[in-house]
KENU-928206 format. One line per 3 residues: their letters; for each residue x, y, z of N, C-alpha, C. Coordinates in steps of 0.001 Angstrom, whole numbers, always signed. Layout:
residues N
A = X:Y:Z:X:Y:Z:X:Y:Z  ...
//
This chain:
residues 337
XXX = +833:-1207:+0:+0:+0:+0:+865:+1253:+0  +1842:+1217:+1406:+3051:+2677:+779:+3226:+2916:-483  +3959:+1561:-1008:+4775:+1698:-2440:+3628:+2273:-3162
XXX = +2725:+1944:-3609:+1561:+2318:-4329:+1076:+3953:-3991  +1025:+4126:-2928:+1336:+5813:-2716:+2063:+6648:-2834  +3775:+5983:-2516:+4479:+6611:-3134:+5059:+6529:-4899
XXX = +4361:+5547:-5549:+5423:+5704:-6873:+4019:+5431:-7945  +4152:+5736:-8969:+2988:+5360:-10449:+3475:+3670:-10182  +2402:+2864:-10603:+2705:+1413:-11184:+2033:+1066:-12446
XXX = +3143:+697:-13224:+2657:-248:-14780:+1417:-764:-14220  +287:-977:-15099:-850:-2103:-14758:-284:-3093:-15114  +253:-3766:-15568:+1339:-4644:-16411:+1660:-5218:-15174
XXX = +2093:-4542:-13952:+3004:-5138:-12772:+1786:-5517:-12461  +785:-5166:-11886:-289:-5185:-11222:-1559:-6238:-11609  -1557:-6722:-12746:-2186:-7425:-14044:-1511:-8073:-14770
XXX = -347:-9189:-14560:+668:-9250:-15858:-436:-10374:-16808  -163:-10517:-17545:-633:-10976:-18848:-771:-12660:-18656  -1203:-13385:-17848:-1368:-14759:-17278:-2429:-15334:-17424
XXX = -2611:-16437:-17526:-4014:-17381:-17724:-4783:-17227:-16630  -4385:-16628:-15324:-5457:-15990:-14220:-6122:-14714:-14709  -5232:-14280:-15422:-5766:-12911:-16223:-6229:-12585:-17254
XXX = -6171:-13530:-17823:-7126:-13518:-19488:-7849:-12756:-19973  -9151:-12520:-18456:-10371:-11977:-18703:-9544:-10537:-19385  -8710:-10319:-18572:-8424:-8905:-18737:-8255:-8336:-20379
XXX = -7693:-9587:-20922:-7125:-9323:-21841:-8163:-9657:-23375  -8862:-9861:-22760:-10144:-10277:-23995:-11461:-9263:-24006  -10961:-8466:-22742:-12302:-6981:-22769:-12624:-5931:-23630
XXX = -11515:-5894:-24755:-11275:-5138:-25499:-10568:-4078:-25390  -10072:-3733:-24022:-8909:-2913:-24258:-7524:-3451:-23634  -7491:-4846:-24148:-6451:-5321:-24170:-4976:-4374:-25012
XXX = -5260:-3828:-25646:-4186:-2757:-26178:-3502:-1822:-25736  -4723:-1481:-24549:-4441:-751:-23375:-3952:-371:-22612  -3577:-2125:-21807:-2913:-1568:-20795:-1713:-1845:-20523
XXX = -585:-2038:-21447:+698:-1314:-21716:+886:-143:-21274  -3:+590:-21512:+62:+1927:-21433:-807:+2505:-20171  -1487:+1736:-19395:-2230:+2398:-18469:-1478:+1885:-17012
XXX = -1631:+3246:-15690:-509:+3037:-14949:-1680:+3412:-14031  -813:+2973:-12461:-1869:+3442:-11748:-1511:+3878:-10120  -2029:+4980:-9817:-1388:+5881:-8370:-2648:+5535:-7589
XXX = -1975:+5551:-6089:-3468:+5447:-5227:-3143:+7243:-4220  -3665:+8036:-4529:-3676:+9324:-3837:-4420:+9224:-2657  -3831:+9881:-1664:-4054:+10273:-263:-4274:+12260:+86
XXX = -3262:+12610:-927:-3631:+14149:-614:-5005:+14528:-832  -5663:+15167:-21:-6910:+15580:+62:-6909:+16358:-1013  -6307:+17596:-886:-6207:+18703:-2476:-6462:+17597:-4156
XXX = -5848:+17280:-3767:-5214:+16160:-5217:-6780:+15131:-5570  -7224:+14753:-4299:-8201:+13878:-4424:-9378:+14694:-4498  -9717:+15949:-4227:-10640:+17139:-4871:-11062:+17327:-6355
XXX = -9613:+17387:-6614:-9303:+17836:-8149:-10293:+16359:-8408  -9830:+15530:-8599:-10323:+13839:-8984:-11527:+13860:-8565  -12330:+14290:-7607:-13844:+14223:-7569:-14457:+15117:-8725
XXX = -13331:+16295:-8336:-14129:+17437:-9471:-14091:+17234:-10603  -13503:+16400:-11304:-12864:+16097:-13007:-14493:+14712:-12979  -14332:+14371:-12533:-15785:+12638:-12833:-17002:+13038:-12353
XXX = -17138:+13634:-11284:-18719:+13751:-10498:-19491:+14551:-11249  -20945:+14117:-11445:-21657:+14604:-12435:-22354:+15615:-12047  -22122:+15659:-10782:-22919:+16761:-9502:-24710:+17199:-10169
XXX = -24955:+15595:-10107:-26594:+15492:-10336:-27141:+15493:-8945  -26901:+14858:-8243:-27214:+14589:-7170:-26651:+15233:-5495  -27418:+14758:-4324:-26414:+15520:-3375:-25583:+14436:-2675
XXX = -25590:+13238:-3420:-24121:+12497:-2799:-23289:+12501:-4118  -23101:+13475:-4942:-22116:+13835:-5770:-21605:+14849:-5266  -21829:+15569:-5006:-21001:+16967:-3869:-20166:+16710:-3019
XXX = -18996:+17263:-3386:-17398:+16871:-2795:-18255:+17987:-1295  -18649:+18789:-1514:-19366:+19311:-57:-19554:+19015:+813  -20841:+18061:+54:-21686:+16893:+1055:-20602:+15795:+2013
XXX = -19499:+15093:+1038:-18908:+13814:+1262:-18037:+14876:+2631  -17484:+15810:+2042:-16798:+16045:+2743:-16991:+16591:+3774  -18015:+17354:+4209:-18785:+16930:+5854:-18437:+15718:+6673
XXX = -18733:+15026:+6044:-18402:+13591:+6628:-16725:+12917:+6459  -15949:+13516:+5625:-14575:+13621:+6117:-14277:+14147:+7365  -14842:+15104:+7361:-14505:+16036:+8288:-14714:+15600:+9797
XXX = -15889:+14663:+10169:-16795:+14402:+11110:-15985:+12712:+11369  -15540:+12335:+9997:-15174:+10503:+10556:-13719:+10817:+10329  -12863:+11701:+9906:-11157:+12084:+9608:-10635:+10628:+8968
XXX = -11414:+9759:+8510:-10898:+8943:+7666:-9507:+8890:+6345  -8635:+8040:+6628:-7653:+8388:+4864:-8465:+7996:+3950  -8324:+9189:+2927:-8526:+8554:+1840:-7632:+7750:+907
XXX = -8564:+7107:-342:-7360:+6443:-1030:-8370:+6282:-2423  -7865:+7370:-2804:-8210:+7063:-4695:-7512:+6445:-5750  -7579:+5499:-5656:-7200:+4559:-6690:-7453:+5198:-8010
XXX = -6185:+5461:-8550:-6417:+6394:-10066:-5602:+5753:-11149  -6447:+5440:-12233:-5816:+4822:-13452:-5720:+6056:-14379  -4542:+6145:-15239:-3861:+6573:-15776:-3296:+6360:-16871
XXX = -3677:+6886:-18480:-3040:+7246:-19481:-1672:+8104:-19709  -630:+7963:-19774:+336:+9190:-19722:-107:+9702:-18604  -212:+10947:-18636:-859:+11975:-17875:-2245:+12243:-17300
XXX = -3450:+11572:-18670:-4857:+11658:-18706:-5196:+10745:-17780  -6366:+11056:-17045:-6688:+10147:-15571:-7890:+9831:-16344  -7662:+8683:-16377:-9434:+7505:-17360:-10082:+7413:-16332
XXX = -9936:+6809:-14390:-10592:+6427:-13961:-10627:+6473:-12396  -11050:+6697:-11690:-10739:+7020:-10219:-12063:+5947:-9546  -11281:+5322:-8330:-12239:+4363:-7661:-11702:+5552:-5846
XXX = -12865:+6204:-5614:-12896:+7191:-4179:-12976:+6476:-3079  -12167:+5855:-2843:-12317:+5146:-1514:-11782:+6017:+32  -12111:+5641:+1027:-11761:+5841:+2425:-11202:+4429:+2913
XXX = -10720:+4516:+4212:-10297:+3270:+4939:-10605:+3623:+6690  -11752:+3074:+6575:-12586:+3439:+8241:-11945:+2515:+9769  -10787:+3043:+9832:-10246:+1835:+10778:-11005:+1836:+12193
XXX = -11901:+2415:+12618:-13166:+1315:+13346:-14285:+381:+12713  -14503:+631:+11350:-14831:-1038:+10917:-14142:-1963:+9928  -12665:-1074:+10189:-11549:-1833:+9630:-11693:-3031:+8349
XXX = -12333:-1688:+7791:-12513:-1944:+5930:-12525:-447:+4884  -12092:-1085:+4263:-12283:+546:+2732:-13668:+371:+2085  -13927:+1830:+2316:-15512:+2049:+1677:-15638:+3370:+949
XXX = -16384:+3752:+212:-16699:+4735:-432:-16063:+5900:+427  -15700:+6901:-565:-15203:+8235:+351:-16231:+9027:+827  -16566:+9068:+2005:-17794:+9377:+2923:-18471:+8240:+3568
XXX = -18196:+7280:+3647:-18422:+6150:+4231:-19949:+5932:+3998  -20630:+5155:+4920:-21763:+4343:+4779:-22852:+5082:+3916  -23416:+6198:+4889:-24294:+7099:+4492:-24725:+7634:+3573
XXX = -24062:+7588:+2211:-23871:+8020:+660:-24544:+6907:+237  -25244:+7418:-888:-26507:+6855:-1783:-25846:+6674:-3171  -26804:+5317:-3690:-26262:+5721:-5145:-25242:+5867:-5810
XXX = -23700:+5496:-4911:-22739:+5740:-5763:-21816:+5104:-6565  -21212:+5682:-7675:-20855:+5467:-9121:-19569:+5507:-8962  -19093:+4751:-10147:-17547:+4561:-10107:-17529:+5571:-11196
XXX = -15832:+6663:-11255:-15270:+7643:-12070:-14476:+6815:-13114  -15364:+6805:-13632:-14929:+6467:-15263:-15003:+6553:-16720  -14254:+7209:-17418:-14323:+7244:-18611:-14950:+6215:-19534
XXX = -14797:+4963:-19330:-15150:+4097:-20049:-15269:+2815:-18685  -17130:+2212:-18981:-17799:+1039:-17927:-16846:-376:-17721  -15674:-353:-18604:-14772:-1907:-18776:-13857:-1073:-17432
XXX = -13456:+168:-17874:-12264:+205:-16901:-12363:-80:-15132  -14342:-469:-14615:-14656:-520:-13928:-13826:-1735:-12960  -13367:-3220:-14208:-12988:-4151:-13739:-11507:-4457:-13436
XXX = -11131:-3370:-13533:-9293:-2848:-13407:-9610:-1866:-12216  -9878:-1344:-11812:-9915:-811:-10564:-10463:-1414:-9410  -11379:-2525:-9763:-11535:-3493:-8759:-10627:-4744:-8646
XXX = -10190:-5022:-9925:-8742:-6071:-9463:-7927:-5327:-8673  -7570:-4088:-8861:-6303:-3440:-7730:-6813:-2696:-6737  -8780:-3159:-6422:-8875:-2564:-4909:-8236:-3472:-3960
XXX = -8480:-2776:-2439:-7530:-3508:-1609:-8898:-3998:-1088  -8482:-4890:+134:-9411:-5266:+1048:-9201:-5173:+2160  -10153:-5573:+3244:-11421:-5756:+2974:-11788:-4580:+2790
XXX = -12870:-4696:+1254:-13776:-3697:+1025:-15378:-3684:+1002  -15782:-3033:+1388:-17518:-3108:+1099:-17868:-1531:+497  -18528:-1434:-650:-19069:-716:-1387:-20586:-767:-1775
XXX = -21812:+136:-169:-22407:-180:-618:-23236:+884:-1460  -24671:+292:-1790:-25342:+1665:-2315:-24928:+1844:-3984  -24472:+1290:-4747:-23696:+1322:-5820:-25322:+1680:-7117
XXX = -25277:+2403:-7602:-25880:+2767:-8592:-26442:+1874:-9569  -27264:+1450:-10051:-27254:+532:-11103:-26877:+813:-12310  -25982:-475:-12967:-25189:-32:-14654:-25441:-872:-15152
XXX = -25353:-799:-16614:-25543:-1696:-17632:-24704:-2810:-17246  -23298:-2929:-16738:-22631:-4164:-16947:-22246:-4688:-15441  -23269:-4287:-14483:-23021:-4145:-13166:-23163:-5644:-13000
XXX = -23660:-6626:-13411:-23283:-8288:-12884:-21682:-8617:-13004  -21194:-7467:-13862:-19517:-8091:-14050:-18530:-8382:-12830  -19104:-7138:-12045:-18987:-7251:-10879:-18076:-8218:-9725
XXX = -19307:-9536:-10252:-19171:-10638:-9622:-18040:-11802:-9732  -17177:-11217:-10831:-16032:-11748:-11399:-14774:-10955:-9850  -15088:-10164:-9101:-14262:-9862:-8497:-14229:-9746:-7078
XXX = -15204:-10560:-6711:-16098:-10113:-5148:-17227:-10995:-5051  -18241:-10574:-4086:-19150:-10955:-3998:-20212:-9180:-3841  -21230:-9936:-5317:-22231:-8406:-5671:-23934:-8875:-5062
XXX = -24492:-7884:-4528:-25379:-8677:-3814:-26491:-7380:-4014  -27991:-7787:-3950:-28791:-6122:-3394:-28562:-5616:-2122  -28553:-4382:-2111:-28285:-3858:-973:-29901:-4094:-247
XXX = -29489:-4676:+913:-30726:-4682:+1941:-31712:-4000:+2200  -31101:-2472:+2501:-32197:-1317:+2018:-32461:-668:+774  -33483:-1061:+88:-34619:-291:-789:-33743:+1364:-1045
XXX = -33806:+2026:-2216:-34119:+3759:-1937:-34830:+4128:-2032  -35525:+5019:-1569:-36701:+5268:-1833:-36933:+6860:-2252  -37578:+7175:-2872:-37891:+8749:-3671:-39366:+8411:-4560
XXX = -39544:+9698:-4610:-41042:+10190:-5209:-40778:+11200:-6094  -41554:+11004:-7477:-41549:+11975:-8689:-42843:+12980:-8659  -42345:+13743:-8163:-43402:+15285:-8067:-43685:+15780:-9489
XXX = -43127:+15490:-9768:-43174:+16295:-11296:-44166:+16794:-11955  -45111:+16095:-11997:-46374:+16202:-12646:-47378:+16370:-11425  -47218:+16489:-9982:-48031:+16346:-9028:-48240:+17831:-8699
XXX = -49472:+18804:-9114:-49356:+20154:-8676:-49848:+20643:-7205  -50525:+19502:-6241:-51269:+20209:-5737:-51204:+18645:-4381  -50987:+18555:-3450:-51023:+17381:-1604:-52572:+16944:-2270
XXX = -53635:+17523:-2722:-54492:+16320:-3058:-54399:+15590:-4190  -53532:+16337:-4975:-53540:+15210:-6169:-52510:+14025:-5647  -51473:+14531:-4853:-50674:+13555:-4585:-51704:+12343:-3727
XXX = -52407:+12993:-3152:-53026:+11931:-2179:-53861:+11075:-2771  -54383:+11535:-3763:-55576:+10761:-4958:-54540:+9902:-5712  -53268:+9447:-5189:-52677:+8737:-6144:-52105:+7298:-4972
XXX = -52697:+8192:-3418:-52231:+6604:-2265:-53985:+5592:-2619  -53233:+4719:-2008:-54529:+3611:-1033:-55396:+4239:-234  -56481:+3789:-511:-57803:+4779:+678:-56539:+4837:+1785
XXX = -56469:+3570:+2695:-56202:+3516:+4011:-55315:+4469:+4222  -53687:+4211:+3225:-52602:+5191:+3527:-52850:+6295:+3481  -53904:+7344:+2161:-54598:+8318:+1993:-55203:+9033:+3637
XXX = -56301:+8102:+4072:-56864:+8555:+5539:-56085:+8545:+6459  -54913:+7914:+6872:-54066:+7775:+8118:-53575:+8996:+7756  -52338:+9427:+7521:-51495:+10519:+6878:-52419:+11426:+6459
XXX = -53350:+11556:+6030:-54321:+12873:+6078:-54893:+13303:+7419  -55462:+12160:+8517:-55915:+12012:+9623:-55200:+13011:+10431  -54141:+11849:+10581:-53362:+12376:+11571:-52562:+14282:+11635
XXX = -52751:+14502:+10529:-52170:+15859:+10085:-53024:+16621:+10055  -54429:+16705:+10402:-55413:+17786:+10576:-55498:+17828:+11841  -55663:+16218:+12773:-55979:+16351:+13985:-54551:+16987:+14721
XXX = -53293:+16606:+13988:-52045:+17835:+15367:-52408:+19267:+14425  -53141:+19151:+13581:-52994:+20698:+13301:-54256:+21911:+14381  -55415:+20746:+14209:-56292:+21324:+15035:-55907:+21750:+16742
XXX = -54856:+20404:+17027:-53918:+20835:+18027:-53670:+22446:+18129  -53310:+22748:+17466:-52359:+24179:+17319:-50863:+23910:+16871  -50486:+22511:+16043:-49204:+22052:+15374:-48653:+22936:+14639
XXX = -47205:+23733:+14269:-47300:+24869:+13345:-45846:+24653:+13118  -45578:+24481:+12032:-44092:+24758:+11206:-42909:+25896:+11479  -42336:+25976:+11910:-41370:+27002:+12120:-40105:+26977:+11079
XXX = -39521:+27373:+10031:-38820:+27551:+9156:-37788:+27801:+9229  -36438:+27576:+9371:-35405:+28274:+9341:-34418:+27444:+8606  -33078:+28219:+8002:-32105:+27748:+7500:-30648:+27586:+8317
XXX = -29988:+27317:+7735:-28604:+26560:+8731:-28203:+27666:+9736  -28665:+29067:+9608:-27608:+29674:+10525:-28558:+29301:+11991  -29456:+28803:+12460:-30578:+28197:+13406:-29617:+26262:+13322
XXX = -28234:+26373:+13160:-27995:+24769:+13713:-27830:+24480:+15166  -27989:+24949:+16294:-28340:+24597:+17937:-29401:+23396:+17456  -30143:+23358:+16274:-31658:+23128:+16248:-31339:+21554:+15796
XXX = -30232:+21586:+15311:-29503:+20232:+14851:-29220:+19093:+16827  -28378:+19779:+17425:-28019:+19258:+18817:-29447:+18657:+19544  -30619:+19949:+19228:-31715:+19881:+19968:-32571:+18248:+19261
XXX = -32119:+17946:+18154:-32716:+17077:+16810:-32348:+15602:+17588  -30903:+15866:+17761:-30260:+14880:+18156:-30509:+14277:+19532  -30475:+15392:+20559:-30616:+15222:+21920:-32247:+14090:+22158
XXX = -33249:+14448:+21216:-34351:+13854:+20814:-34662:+12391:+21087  -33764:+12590:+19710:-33377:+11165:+19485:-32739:+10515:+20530  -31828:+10363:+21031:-31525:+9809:+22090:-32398:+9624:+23427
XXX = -33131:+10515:+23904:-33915:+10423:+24881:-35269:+9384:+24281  -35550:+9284:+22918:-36720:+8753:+22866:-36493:+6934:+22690  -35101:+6684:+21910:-34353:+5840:+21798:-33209:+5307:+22993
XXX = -33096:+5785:+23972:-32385:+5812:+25391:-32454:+4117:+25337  -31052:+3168:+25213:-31213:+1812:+25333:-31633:+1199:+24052  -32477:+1689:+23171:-32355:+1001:+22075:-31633:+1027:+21105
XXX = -31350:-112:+20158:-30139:-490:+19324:-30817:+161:+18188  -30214:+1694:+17724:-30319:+2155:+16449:-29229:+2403:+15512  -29981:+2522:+14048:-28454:+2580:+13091:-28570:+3956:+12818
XXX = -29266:+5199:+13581:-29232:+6077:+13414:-28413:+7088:+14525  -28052:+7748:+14269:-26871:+8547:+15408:-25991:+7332:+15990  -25233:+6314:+15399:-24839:+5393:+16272:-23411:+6234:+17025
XXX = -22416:+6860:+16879:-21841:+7189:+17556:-21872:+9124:+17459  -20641:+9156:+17859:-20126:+10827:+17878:-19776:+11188:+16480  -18912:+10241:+15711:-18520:+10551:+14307:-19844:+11118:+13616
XXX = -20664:+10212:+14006:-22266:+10816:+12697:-22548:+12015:+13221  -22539:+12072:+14281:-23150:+13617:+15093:-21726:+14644:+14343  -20509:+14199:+14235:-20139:+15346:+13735:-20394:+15432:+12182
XXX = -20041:+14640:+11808:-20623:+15255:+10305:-22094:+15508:+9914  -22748:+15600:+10586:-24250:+16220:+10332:-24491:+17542:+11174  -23033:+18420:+11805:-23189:+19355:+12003:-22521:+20174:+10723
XXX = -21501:+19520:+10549:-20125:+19856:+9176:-21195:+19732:+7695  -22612:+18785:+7635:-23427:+19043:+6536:-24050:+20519:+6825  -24708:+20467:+7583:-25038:+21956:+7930:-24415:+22907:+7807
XXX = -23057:+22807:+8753:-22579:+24564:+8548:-21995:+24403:+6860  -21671:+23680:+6500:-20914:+23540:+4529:-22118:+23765:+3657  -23273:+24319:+4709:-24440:+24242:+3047:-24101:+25621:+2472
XXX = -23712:+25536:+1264:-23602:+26883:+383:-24133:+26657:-1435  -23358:+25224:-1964:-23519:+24768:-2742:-25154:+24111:-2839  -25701:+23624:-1569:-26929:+22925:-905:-27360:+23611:-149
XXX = -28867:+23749:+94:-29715:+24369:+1498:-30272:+23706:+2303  -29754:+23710:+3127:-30293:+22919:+4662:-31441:+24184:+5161  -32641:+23555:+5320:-33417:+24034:+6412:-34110:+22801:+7383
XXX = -34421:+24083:+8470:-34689:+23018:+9682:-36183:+23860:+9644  -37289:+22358:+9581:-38570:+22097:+10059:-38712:+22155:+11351  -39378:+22789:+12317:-39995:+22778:+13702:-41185:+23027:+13841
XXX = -42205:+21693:+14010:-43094:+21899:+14300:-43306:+21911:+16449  -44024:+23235:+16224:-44553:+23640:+17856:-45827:+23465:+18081  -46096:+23268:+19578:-47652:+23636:+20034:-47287:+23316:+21770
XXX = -48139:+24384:+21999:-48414:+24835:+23684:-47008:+24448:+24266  -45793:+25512:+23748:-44592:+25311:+24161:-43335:+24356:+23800  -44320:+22905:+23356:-43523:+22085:+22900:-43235:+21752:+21917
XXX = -41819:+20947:+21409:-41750:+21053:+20282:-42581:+18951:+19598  -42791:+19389:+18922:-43363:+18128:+18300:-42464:+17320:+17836  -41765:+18216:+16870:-40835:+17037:+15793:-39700:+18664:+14962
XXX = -38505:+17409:+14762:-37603:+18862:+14327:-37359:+17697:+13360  -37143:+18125:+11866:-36587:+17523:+10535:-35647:+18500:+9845  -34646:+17951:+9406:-33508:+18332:+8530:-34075:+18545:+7035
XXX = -34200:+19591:+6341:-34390:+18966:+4791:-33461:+19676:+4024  -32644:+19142:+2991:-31921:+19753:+1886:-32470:+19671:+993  -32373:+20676:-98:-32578:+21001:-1569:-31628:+20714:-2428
XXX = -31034:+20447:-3591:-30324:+20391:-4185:-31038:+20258:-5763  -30335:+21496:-6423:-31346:+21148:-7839:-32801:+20941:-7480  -33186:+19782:-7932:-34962:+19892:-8502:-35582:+18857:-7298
XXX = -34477:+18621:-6730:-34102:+17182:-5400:-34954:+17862:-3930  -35755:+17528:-3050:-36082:+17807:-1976:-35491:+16419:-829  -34692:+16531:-279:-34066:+15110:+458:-34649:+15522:+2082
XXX = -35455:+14629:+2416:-35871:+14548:+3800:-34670:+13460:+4498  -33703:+14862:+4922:-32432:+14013:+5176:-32403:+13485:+6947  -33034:+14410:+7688:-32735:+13387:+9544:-33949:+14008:+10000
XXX = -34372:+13317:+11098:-35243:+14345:+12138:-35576:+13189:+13373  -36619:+13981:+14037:-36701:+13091:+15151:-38098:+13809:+15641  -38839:+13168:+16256:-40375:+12839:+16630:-40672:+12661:+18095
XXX = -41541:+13404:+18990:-41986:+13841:+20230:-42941:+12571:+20249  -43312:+11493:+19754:-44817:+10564:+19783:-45326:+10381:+21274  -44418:+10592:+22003:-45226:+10211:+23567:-46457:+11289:+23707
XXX = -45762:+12915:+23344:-46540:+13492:+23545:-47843:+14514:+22190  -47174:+13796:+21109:-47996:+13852:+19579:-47603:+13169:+19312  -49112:+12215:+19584:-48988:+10883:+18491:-49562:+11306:+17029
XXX = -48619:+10778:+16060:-48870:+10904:+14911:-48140:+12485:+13979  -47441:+12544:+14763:-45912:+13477:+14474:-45760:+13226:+13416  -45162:+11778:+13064:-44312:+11505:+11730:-45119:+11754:+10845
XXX = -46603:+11142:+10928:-46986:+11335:+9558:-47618:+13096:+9397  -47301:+13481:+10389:-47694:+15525:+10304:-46482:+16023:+9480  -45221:+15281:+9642:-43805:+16054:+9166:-43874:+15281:+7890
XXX = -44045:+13967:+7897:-44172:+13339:+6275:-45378:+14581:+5606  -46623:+14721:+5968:-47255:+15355:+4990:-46723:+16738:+4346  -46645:+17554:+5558:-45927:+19067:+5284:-44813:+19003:+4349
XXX = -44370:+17842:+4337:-42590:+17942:+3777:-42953:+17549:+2004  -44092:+16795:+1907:-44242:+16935:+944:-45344:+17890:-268  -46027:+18214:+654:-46799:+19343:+445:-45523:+20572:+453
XXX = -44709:+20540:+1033:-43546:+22054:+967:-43225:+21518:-465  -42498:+20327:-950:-41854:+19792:-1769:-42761:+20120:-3179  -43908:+19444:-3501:-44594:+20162:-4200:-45053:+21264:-4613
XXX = -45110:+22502:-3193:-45437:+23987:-3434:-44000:+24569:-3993  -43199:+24217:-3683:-41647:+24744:-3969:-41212:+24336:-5615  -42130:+23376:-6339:-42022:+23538:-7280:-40798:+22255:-7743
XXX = -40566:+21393:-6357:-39264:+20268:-6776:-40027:+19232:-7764  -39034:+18347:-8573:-39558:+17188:-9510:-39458:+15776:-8337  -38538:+16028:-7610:-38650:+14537:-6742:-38356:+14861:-5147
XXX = -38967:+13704:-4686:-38492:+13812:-2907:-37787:+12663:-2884  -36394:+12501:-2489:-35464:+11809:-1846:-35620:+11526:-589  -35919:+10536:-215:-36179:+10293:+1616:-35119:+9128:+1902
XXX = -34250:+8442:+1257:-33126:+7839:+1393:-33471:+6390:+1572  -32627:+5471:+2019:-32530:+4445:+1804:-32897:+3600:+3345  -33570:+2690:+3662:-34034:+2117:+5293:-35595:+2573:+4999
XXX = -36597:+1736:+5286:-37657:+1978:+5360:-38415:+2490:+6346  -37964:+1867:+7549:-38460:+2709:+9053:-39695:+2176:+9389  -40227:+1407:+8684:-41492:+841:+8317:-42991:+1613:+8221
XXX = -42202:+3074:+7394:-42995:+3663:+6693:-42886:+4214:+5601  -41968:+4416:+4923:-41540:+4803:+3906:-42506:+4193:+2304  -42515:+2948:+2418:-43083:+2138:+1552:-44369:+2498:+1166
XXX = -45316:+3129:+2050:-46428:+3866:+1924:-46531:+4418:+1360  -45672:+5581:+1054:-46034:+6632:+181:-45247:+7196:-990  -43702:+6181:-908:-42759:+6140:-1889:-42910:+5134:-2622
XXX = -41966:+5533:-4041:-41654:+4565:-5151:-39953:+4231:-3894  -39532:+2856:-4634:-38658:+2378:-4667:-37913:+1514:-5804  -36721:+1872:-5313:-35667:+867:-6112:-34551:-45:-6046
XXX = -34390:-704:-6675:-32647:-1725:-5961:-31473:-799:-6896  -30587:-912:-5497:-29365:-251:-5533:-28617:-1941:-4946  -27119:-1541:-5119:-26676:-2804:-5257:-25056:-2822:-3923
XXX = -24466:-3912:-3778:-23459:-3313:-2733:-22230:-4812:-3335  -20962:-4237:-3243:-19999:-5379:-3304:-19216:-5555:-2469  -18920:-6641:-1727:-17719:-6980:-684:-16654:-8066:-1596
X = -15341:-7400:-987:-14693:-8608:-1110:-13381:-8774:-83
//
């Protein structure tokens, strides 16, 4: 791993031309890789440049921003595995190396959705996974045309959690959206969101420079979860980079949802914007003392999402065992080896 940081390597050294290696050589750019060399970078600067040259910055786990909140919050090394023409960089695999679960994973670790390998061309995908290291797990991986190839180098599997998002696009108006659930899901989630409103339930609005409202989000959570085994806030690392998402929104807008009544707070939610994207990214829920919170902050969030004029709501990946209700879903995929 030093040597590989400190010096370029022939793929040639790394791949030599052997009957274990064949595949390599029958992909069609067998012509190739004579000529293709390959560095694994650690400088942060250096590994910027390399996000910024591939990322299609469609999304908000394409934002060197976003990821890097969560550098910031887990101080993980990175290690970009970069293939190399002469000079021209064909292909970058963004890895981290999380030595408390003492494996290499995507750069930003778990929490990142959806993500894609930097590549010029979908073959060079299987040369950057012969010279990943291990143990690796990569999950969340995007779906591609040649994504079973995969399995020639690892083990490729569905990722356990679903993603889940909703296409607003054509939805102008919370009743048309609702004329498109199940009676039942329709009446619960409508129910419950008139009766905390009749409460006196009321939205309070603000953007990142209101992050105390983040600690207060968190503190929540823990008191309502006190003893139980969650995969949400599991340590201090997540708590810091979901303050480092917040204060870094410039490129992205973080606002914080607070719904109040008779002093208390009900429920506090995180939401980012990005592009045409509405992501109902964290929050946390008062139910002892408003029951039926979640589905008051699910409705508003998408009723905001629709009045604001977004094409989709991103609500992420884990179902919670509500999500399924009122989202589309899809398989995203994960590889260990």
């Amino acid at each position: 791993m030093n040597q590989m940081q400190t010096r370029t390597i022939p793929l040639l050294e790394v791949i030599p031309e052997t009957v274990e290696n064949k595949h390599f050589y029958t992909n069609g750019l067998s012509k190739l890789i004579p000529h293709l060399t390959l560095k694994v970078h650690s400088d942060l600067e250096k590994c910027y440049v390399l996000w910024d040259k591939f990322s299609p910055k469609q999304t908000l786990f394409d934002l060197w921003d976003f990821r890097y909140s969560f550098y910031e919050g887990y101080k993980c090394t990175p290690f970009f595995y970069t293939l190399y023409e002469g000079k021209k960089v064909l292909g970058v695999l963004p890895l981290w190396y999380d030595e408390y679960e003492n494996k290499y994973q995507w750069f930003g670790g778990w929490y990142h959705e959806e993500n894609r390998f930097f590549v010029e061309d979908e073959k060079l995908i299987e040369f950057l996974l012969a010279v990943s290291p291990a143990p690796l797990k990569l999950n969340s991986i995007k779906q591609f045309e040649k994504i079973k190839k995969l399995e020639m180098f690892g083990a490729l599997g569905k990722d356990s959690d679903l993603k889940y998002f909703k296409n607003i696009e054509n939805v102008s108006s919370m009743d048309g959206f609702l004329k498109r659930l199940k009676k039942k899901r329709r009446y619960h989630i409508k129910t419950d969101y008139k009766r905390l409103v009749k409460q006196g339930v009321r939205i309070e609005k603000s953007g990142n420079e209101d992050s105390h409202l983040l600690e207060l989000m968190i503190s929540m959570n823990k008191q309502r979860f006190d003893g139980v085994v969650r995969d949400i806030y599991p340590n201090e690392r997540d708590q810091n980079s979901f303050t480092r998402v917040v204060r870094n929104a410039e490129i992205y807008d973080v606002s914080f949802l607070q719904a109040k009544a008779r002093n208390k707070i009900a429920a506090i939610d995180i939401v980012i914007s990005y592009k045409d994207v509405y992501y109902q990214f964290a929050g946390a829920n008062d139910v002892e003392n408003f029951n039926g919170s979640g589905h008051y902050m699910a409705y508003y969030e998408i009723e905001d999402a629709i009045n604001q004029g977004f094409k989709f709501i991103d609500c992420f990946q884990e179902d919670h065992s509500w999500k399924h209700r009122y989202f589309d879903s899809r398989e995203v995929f994960e590889f260990e080896k």
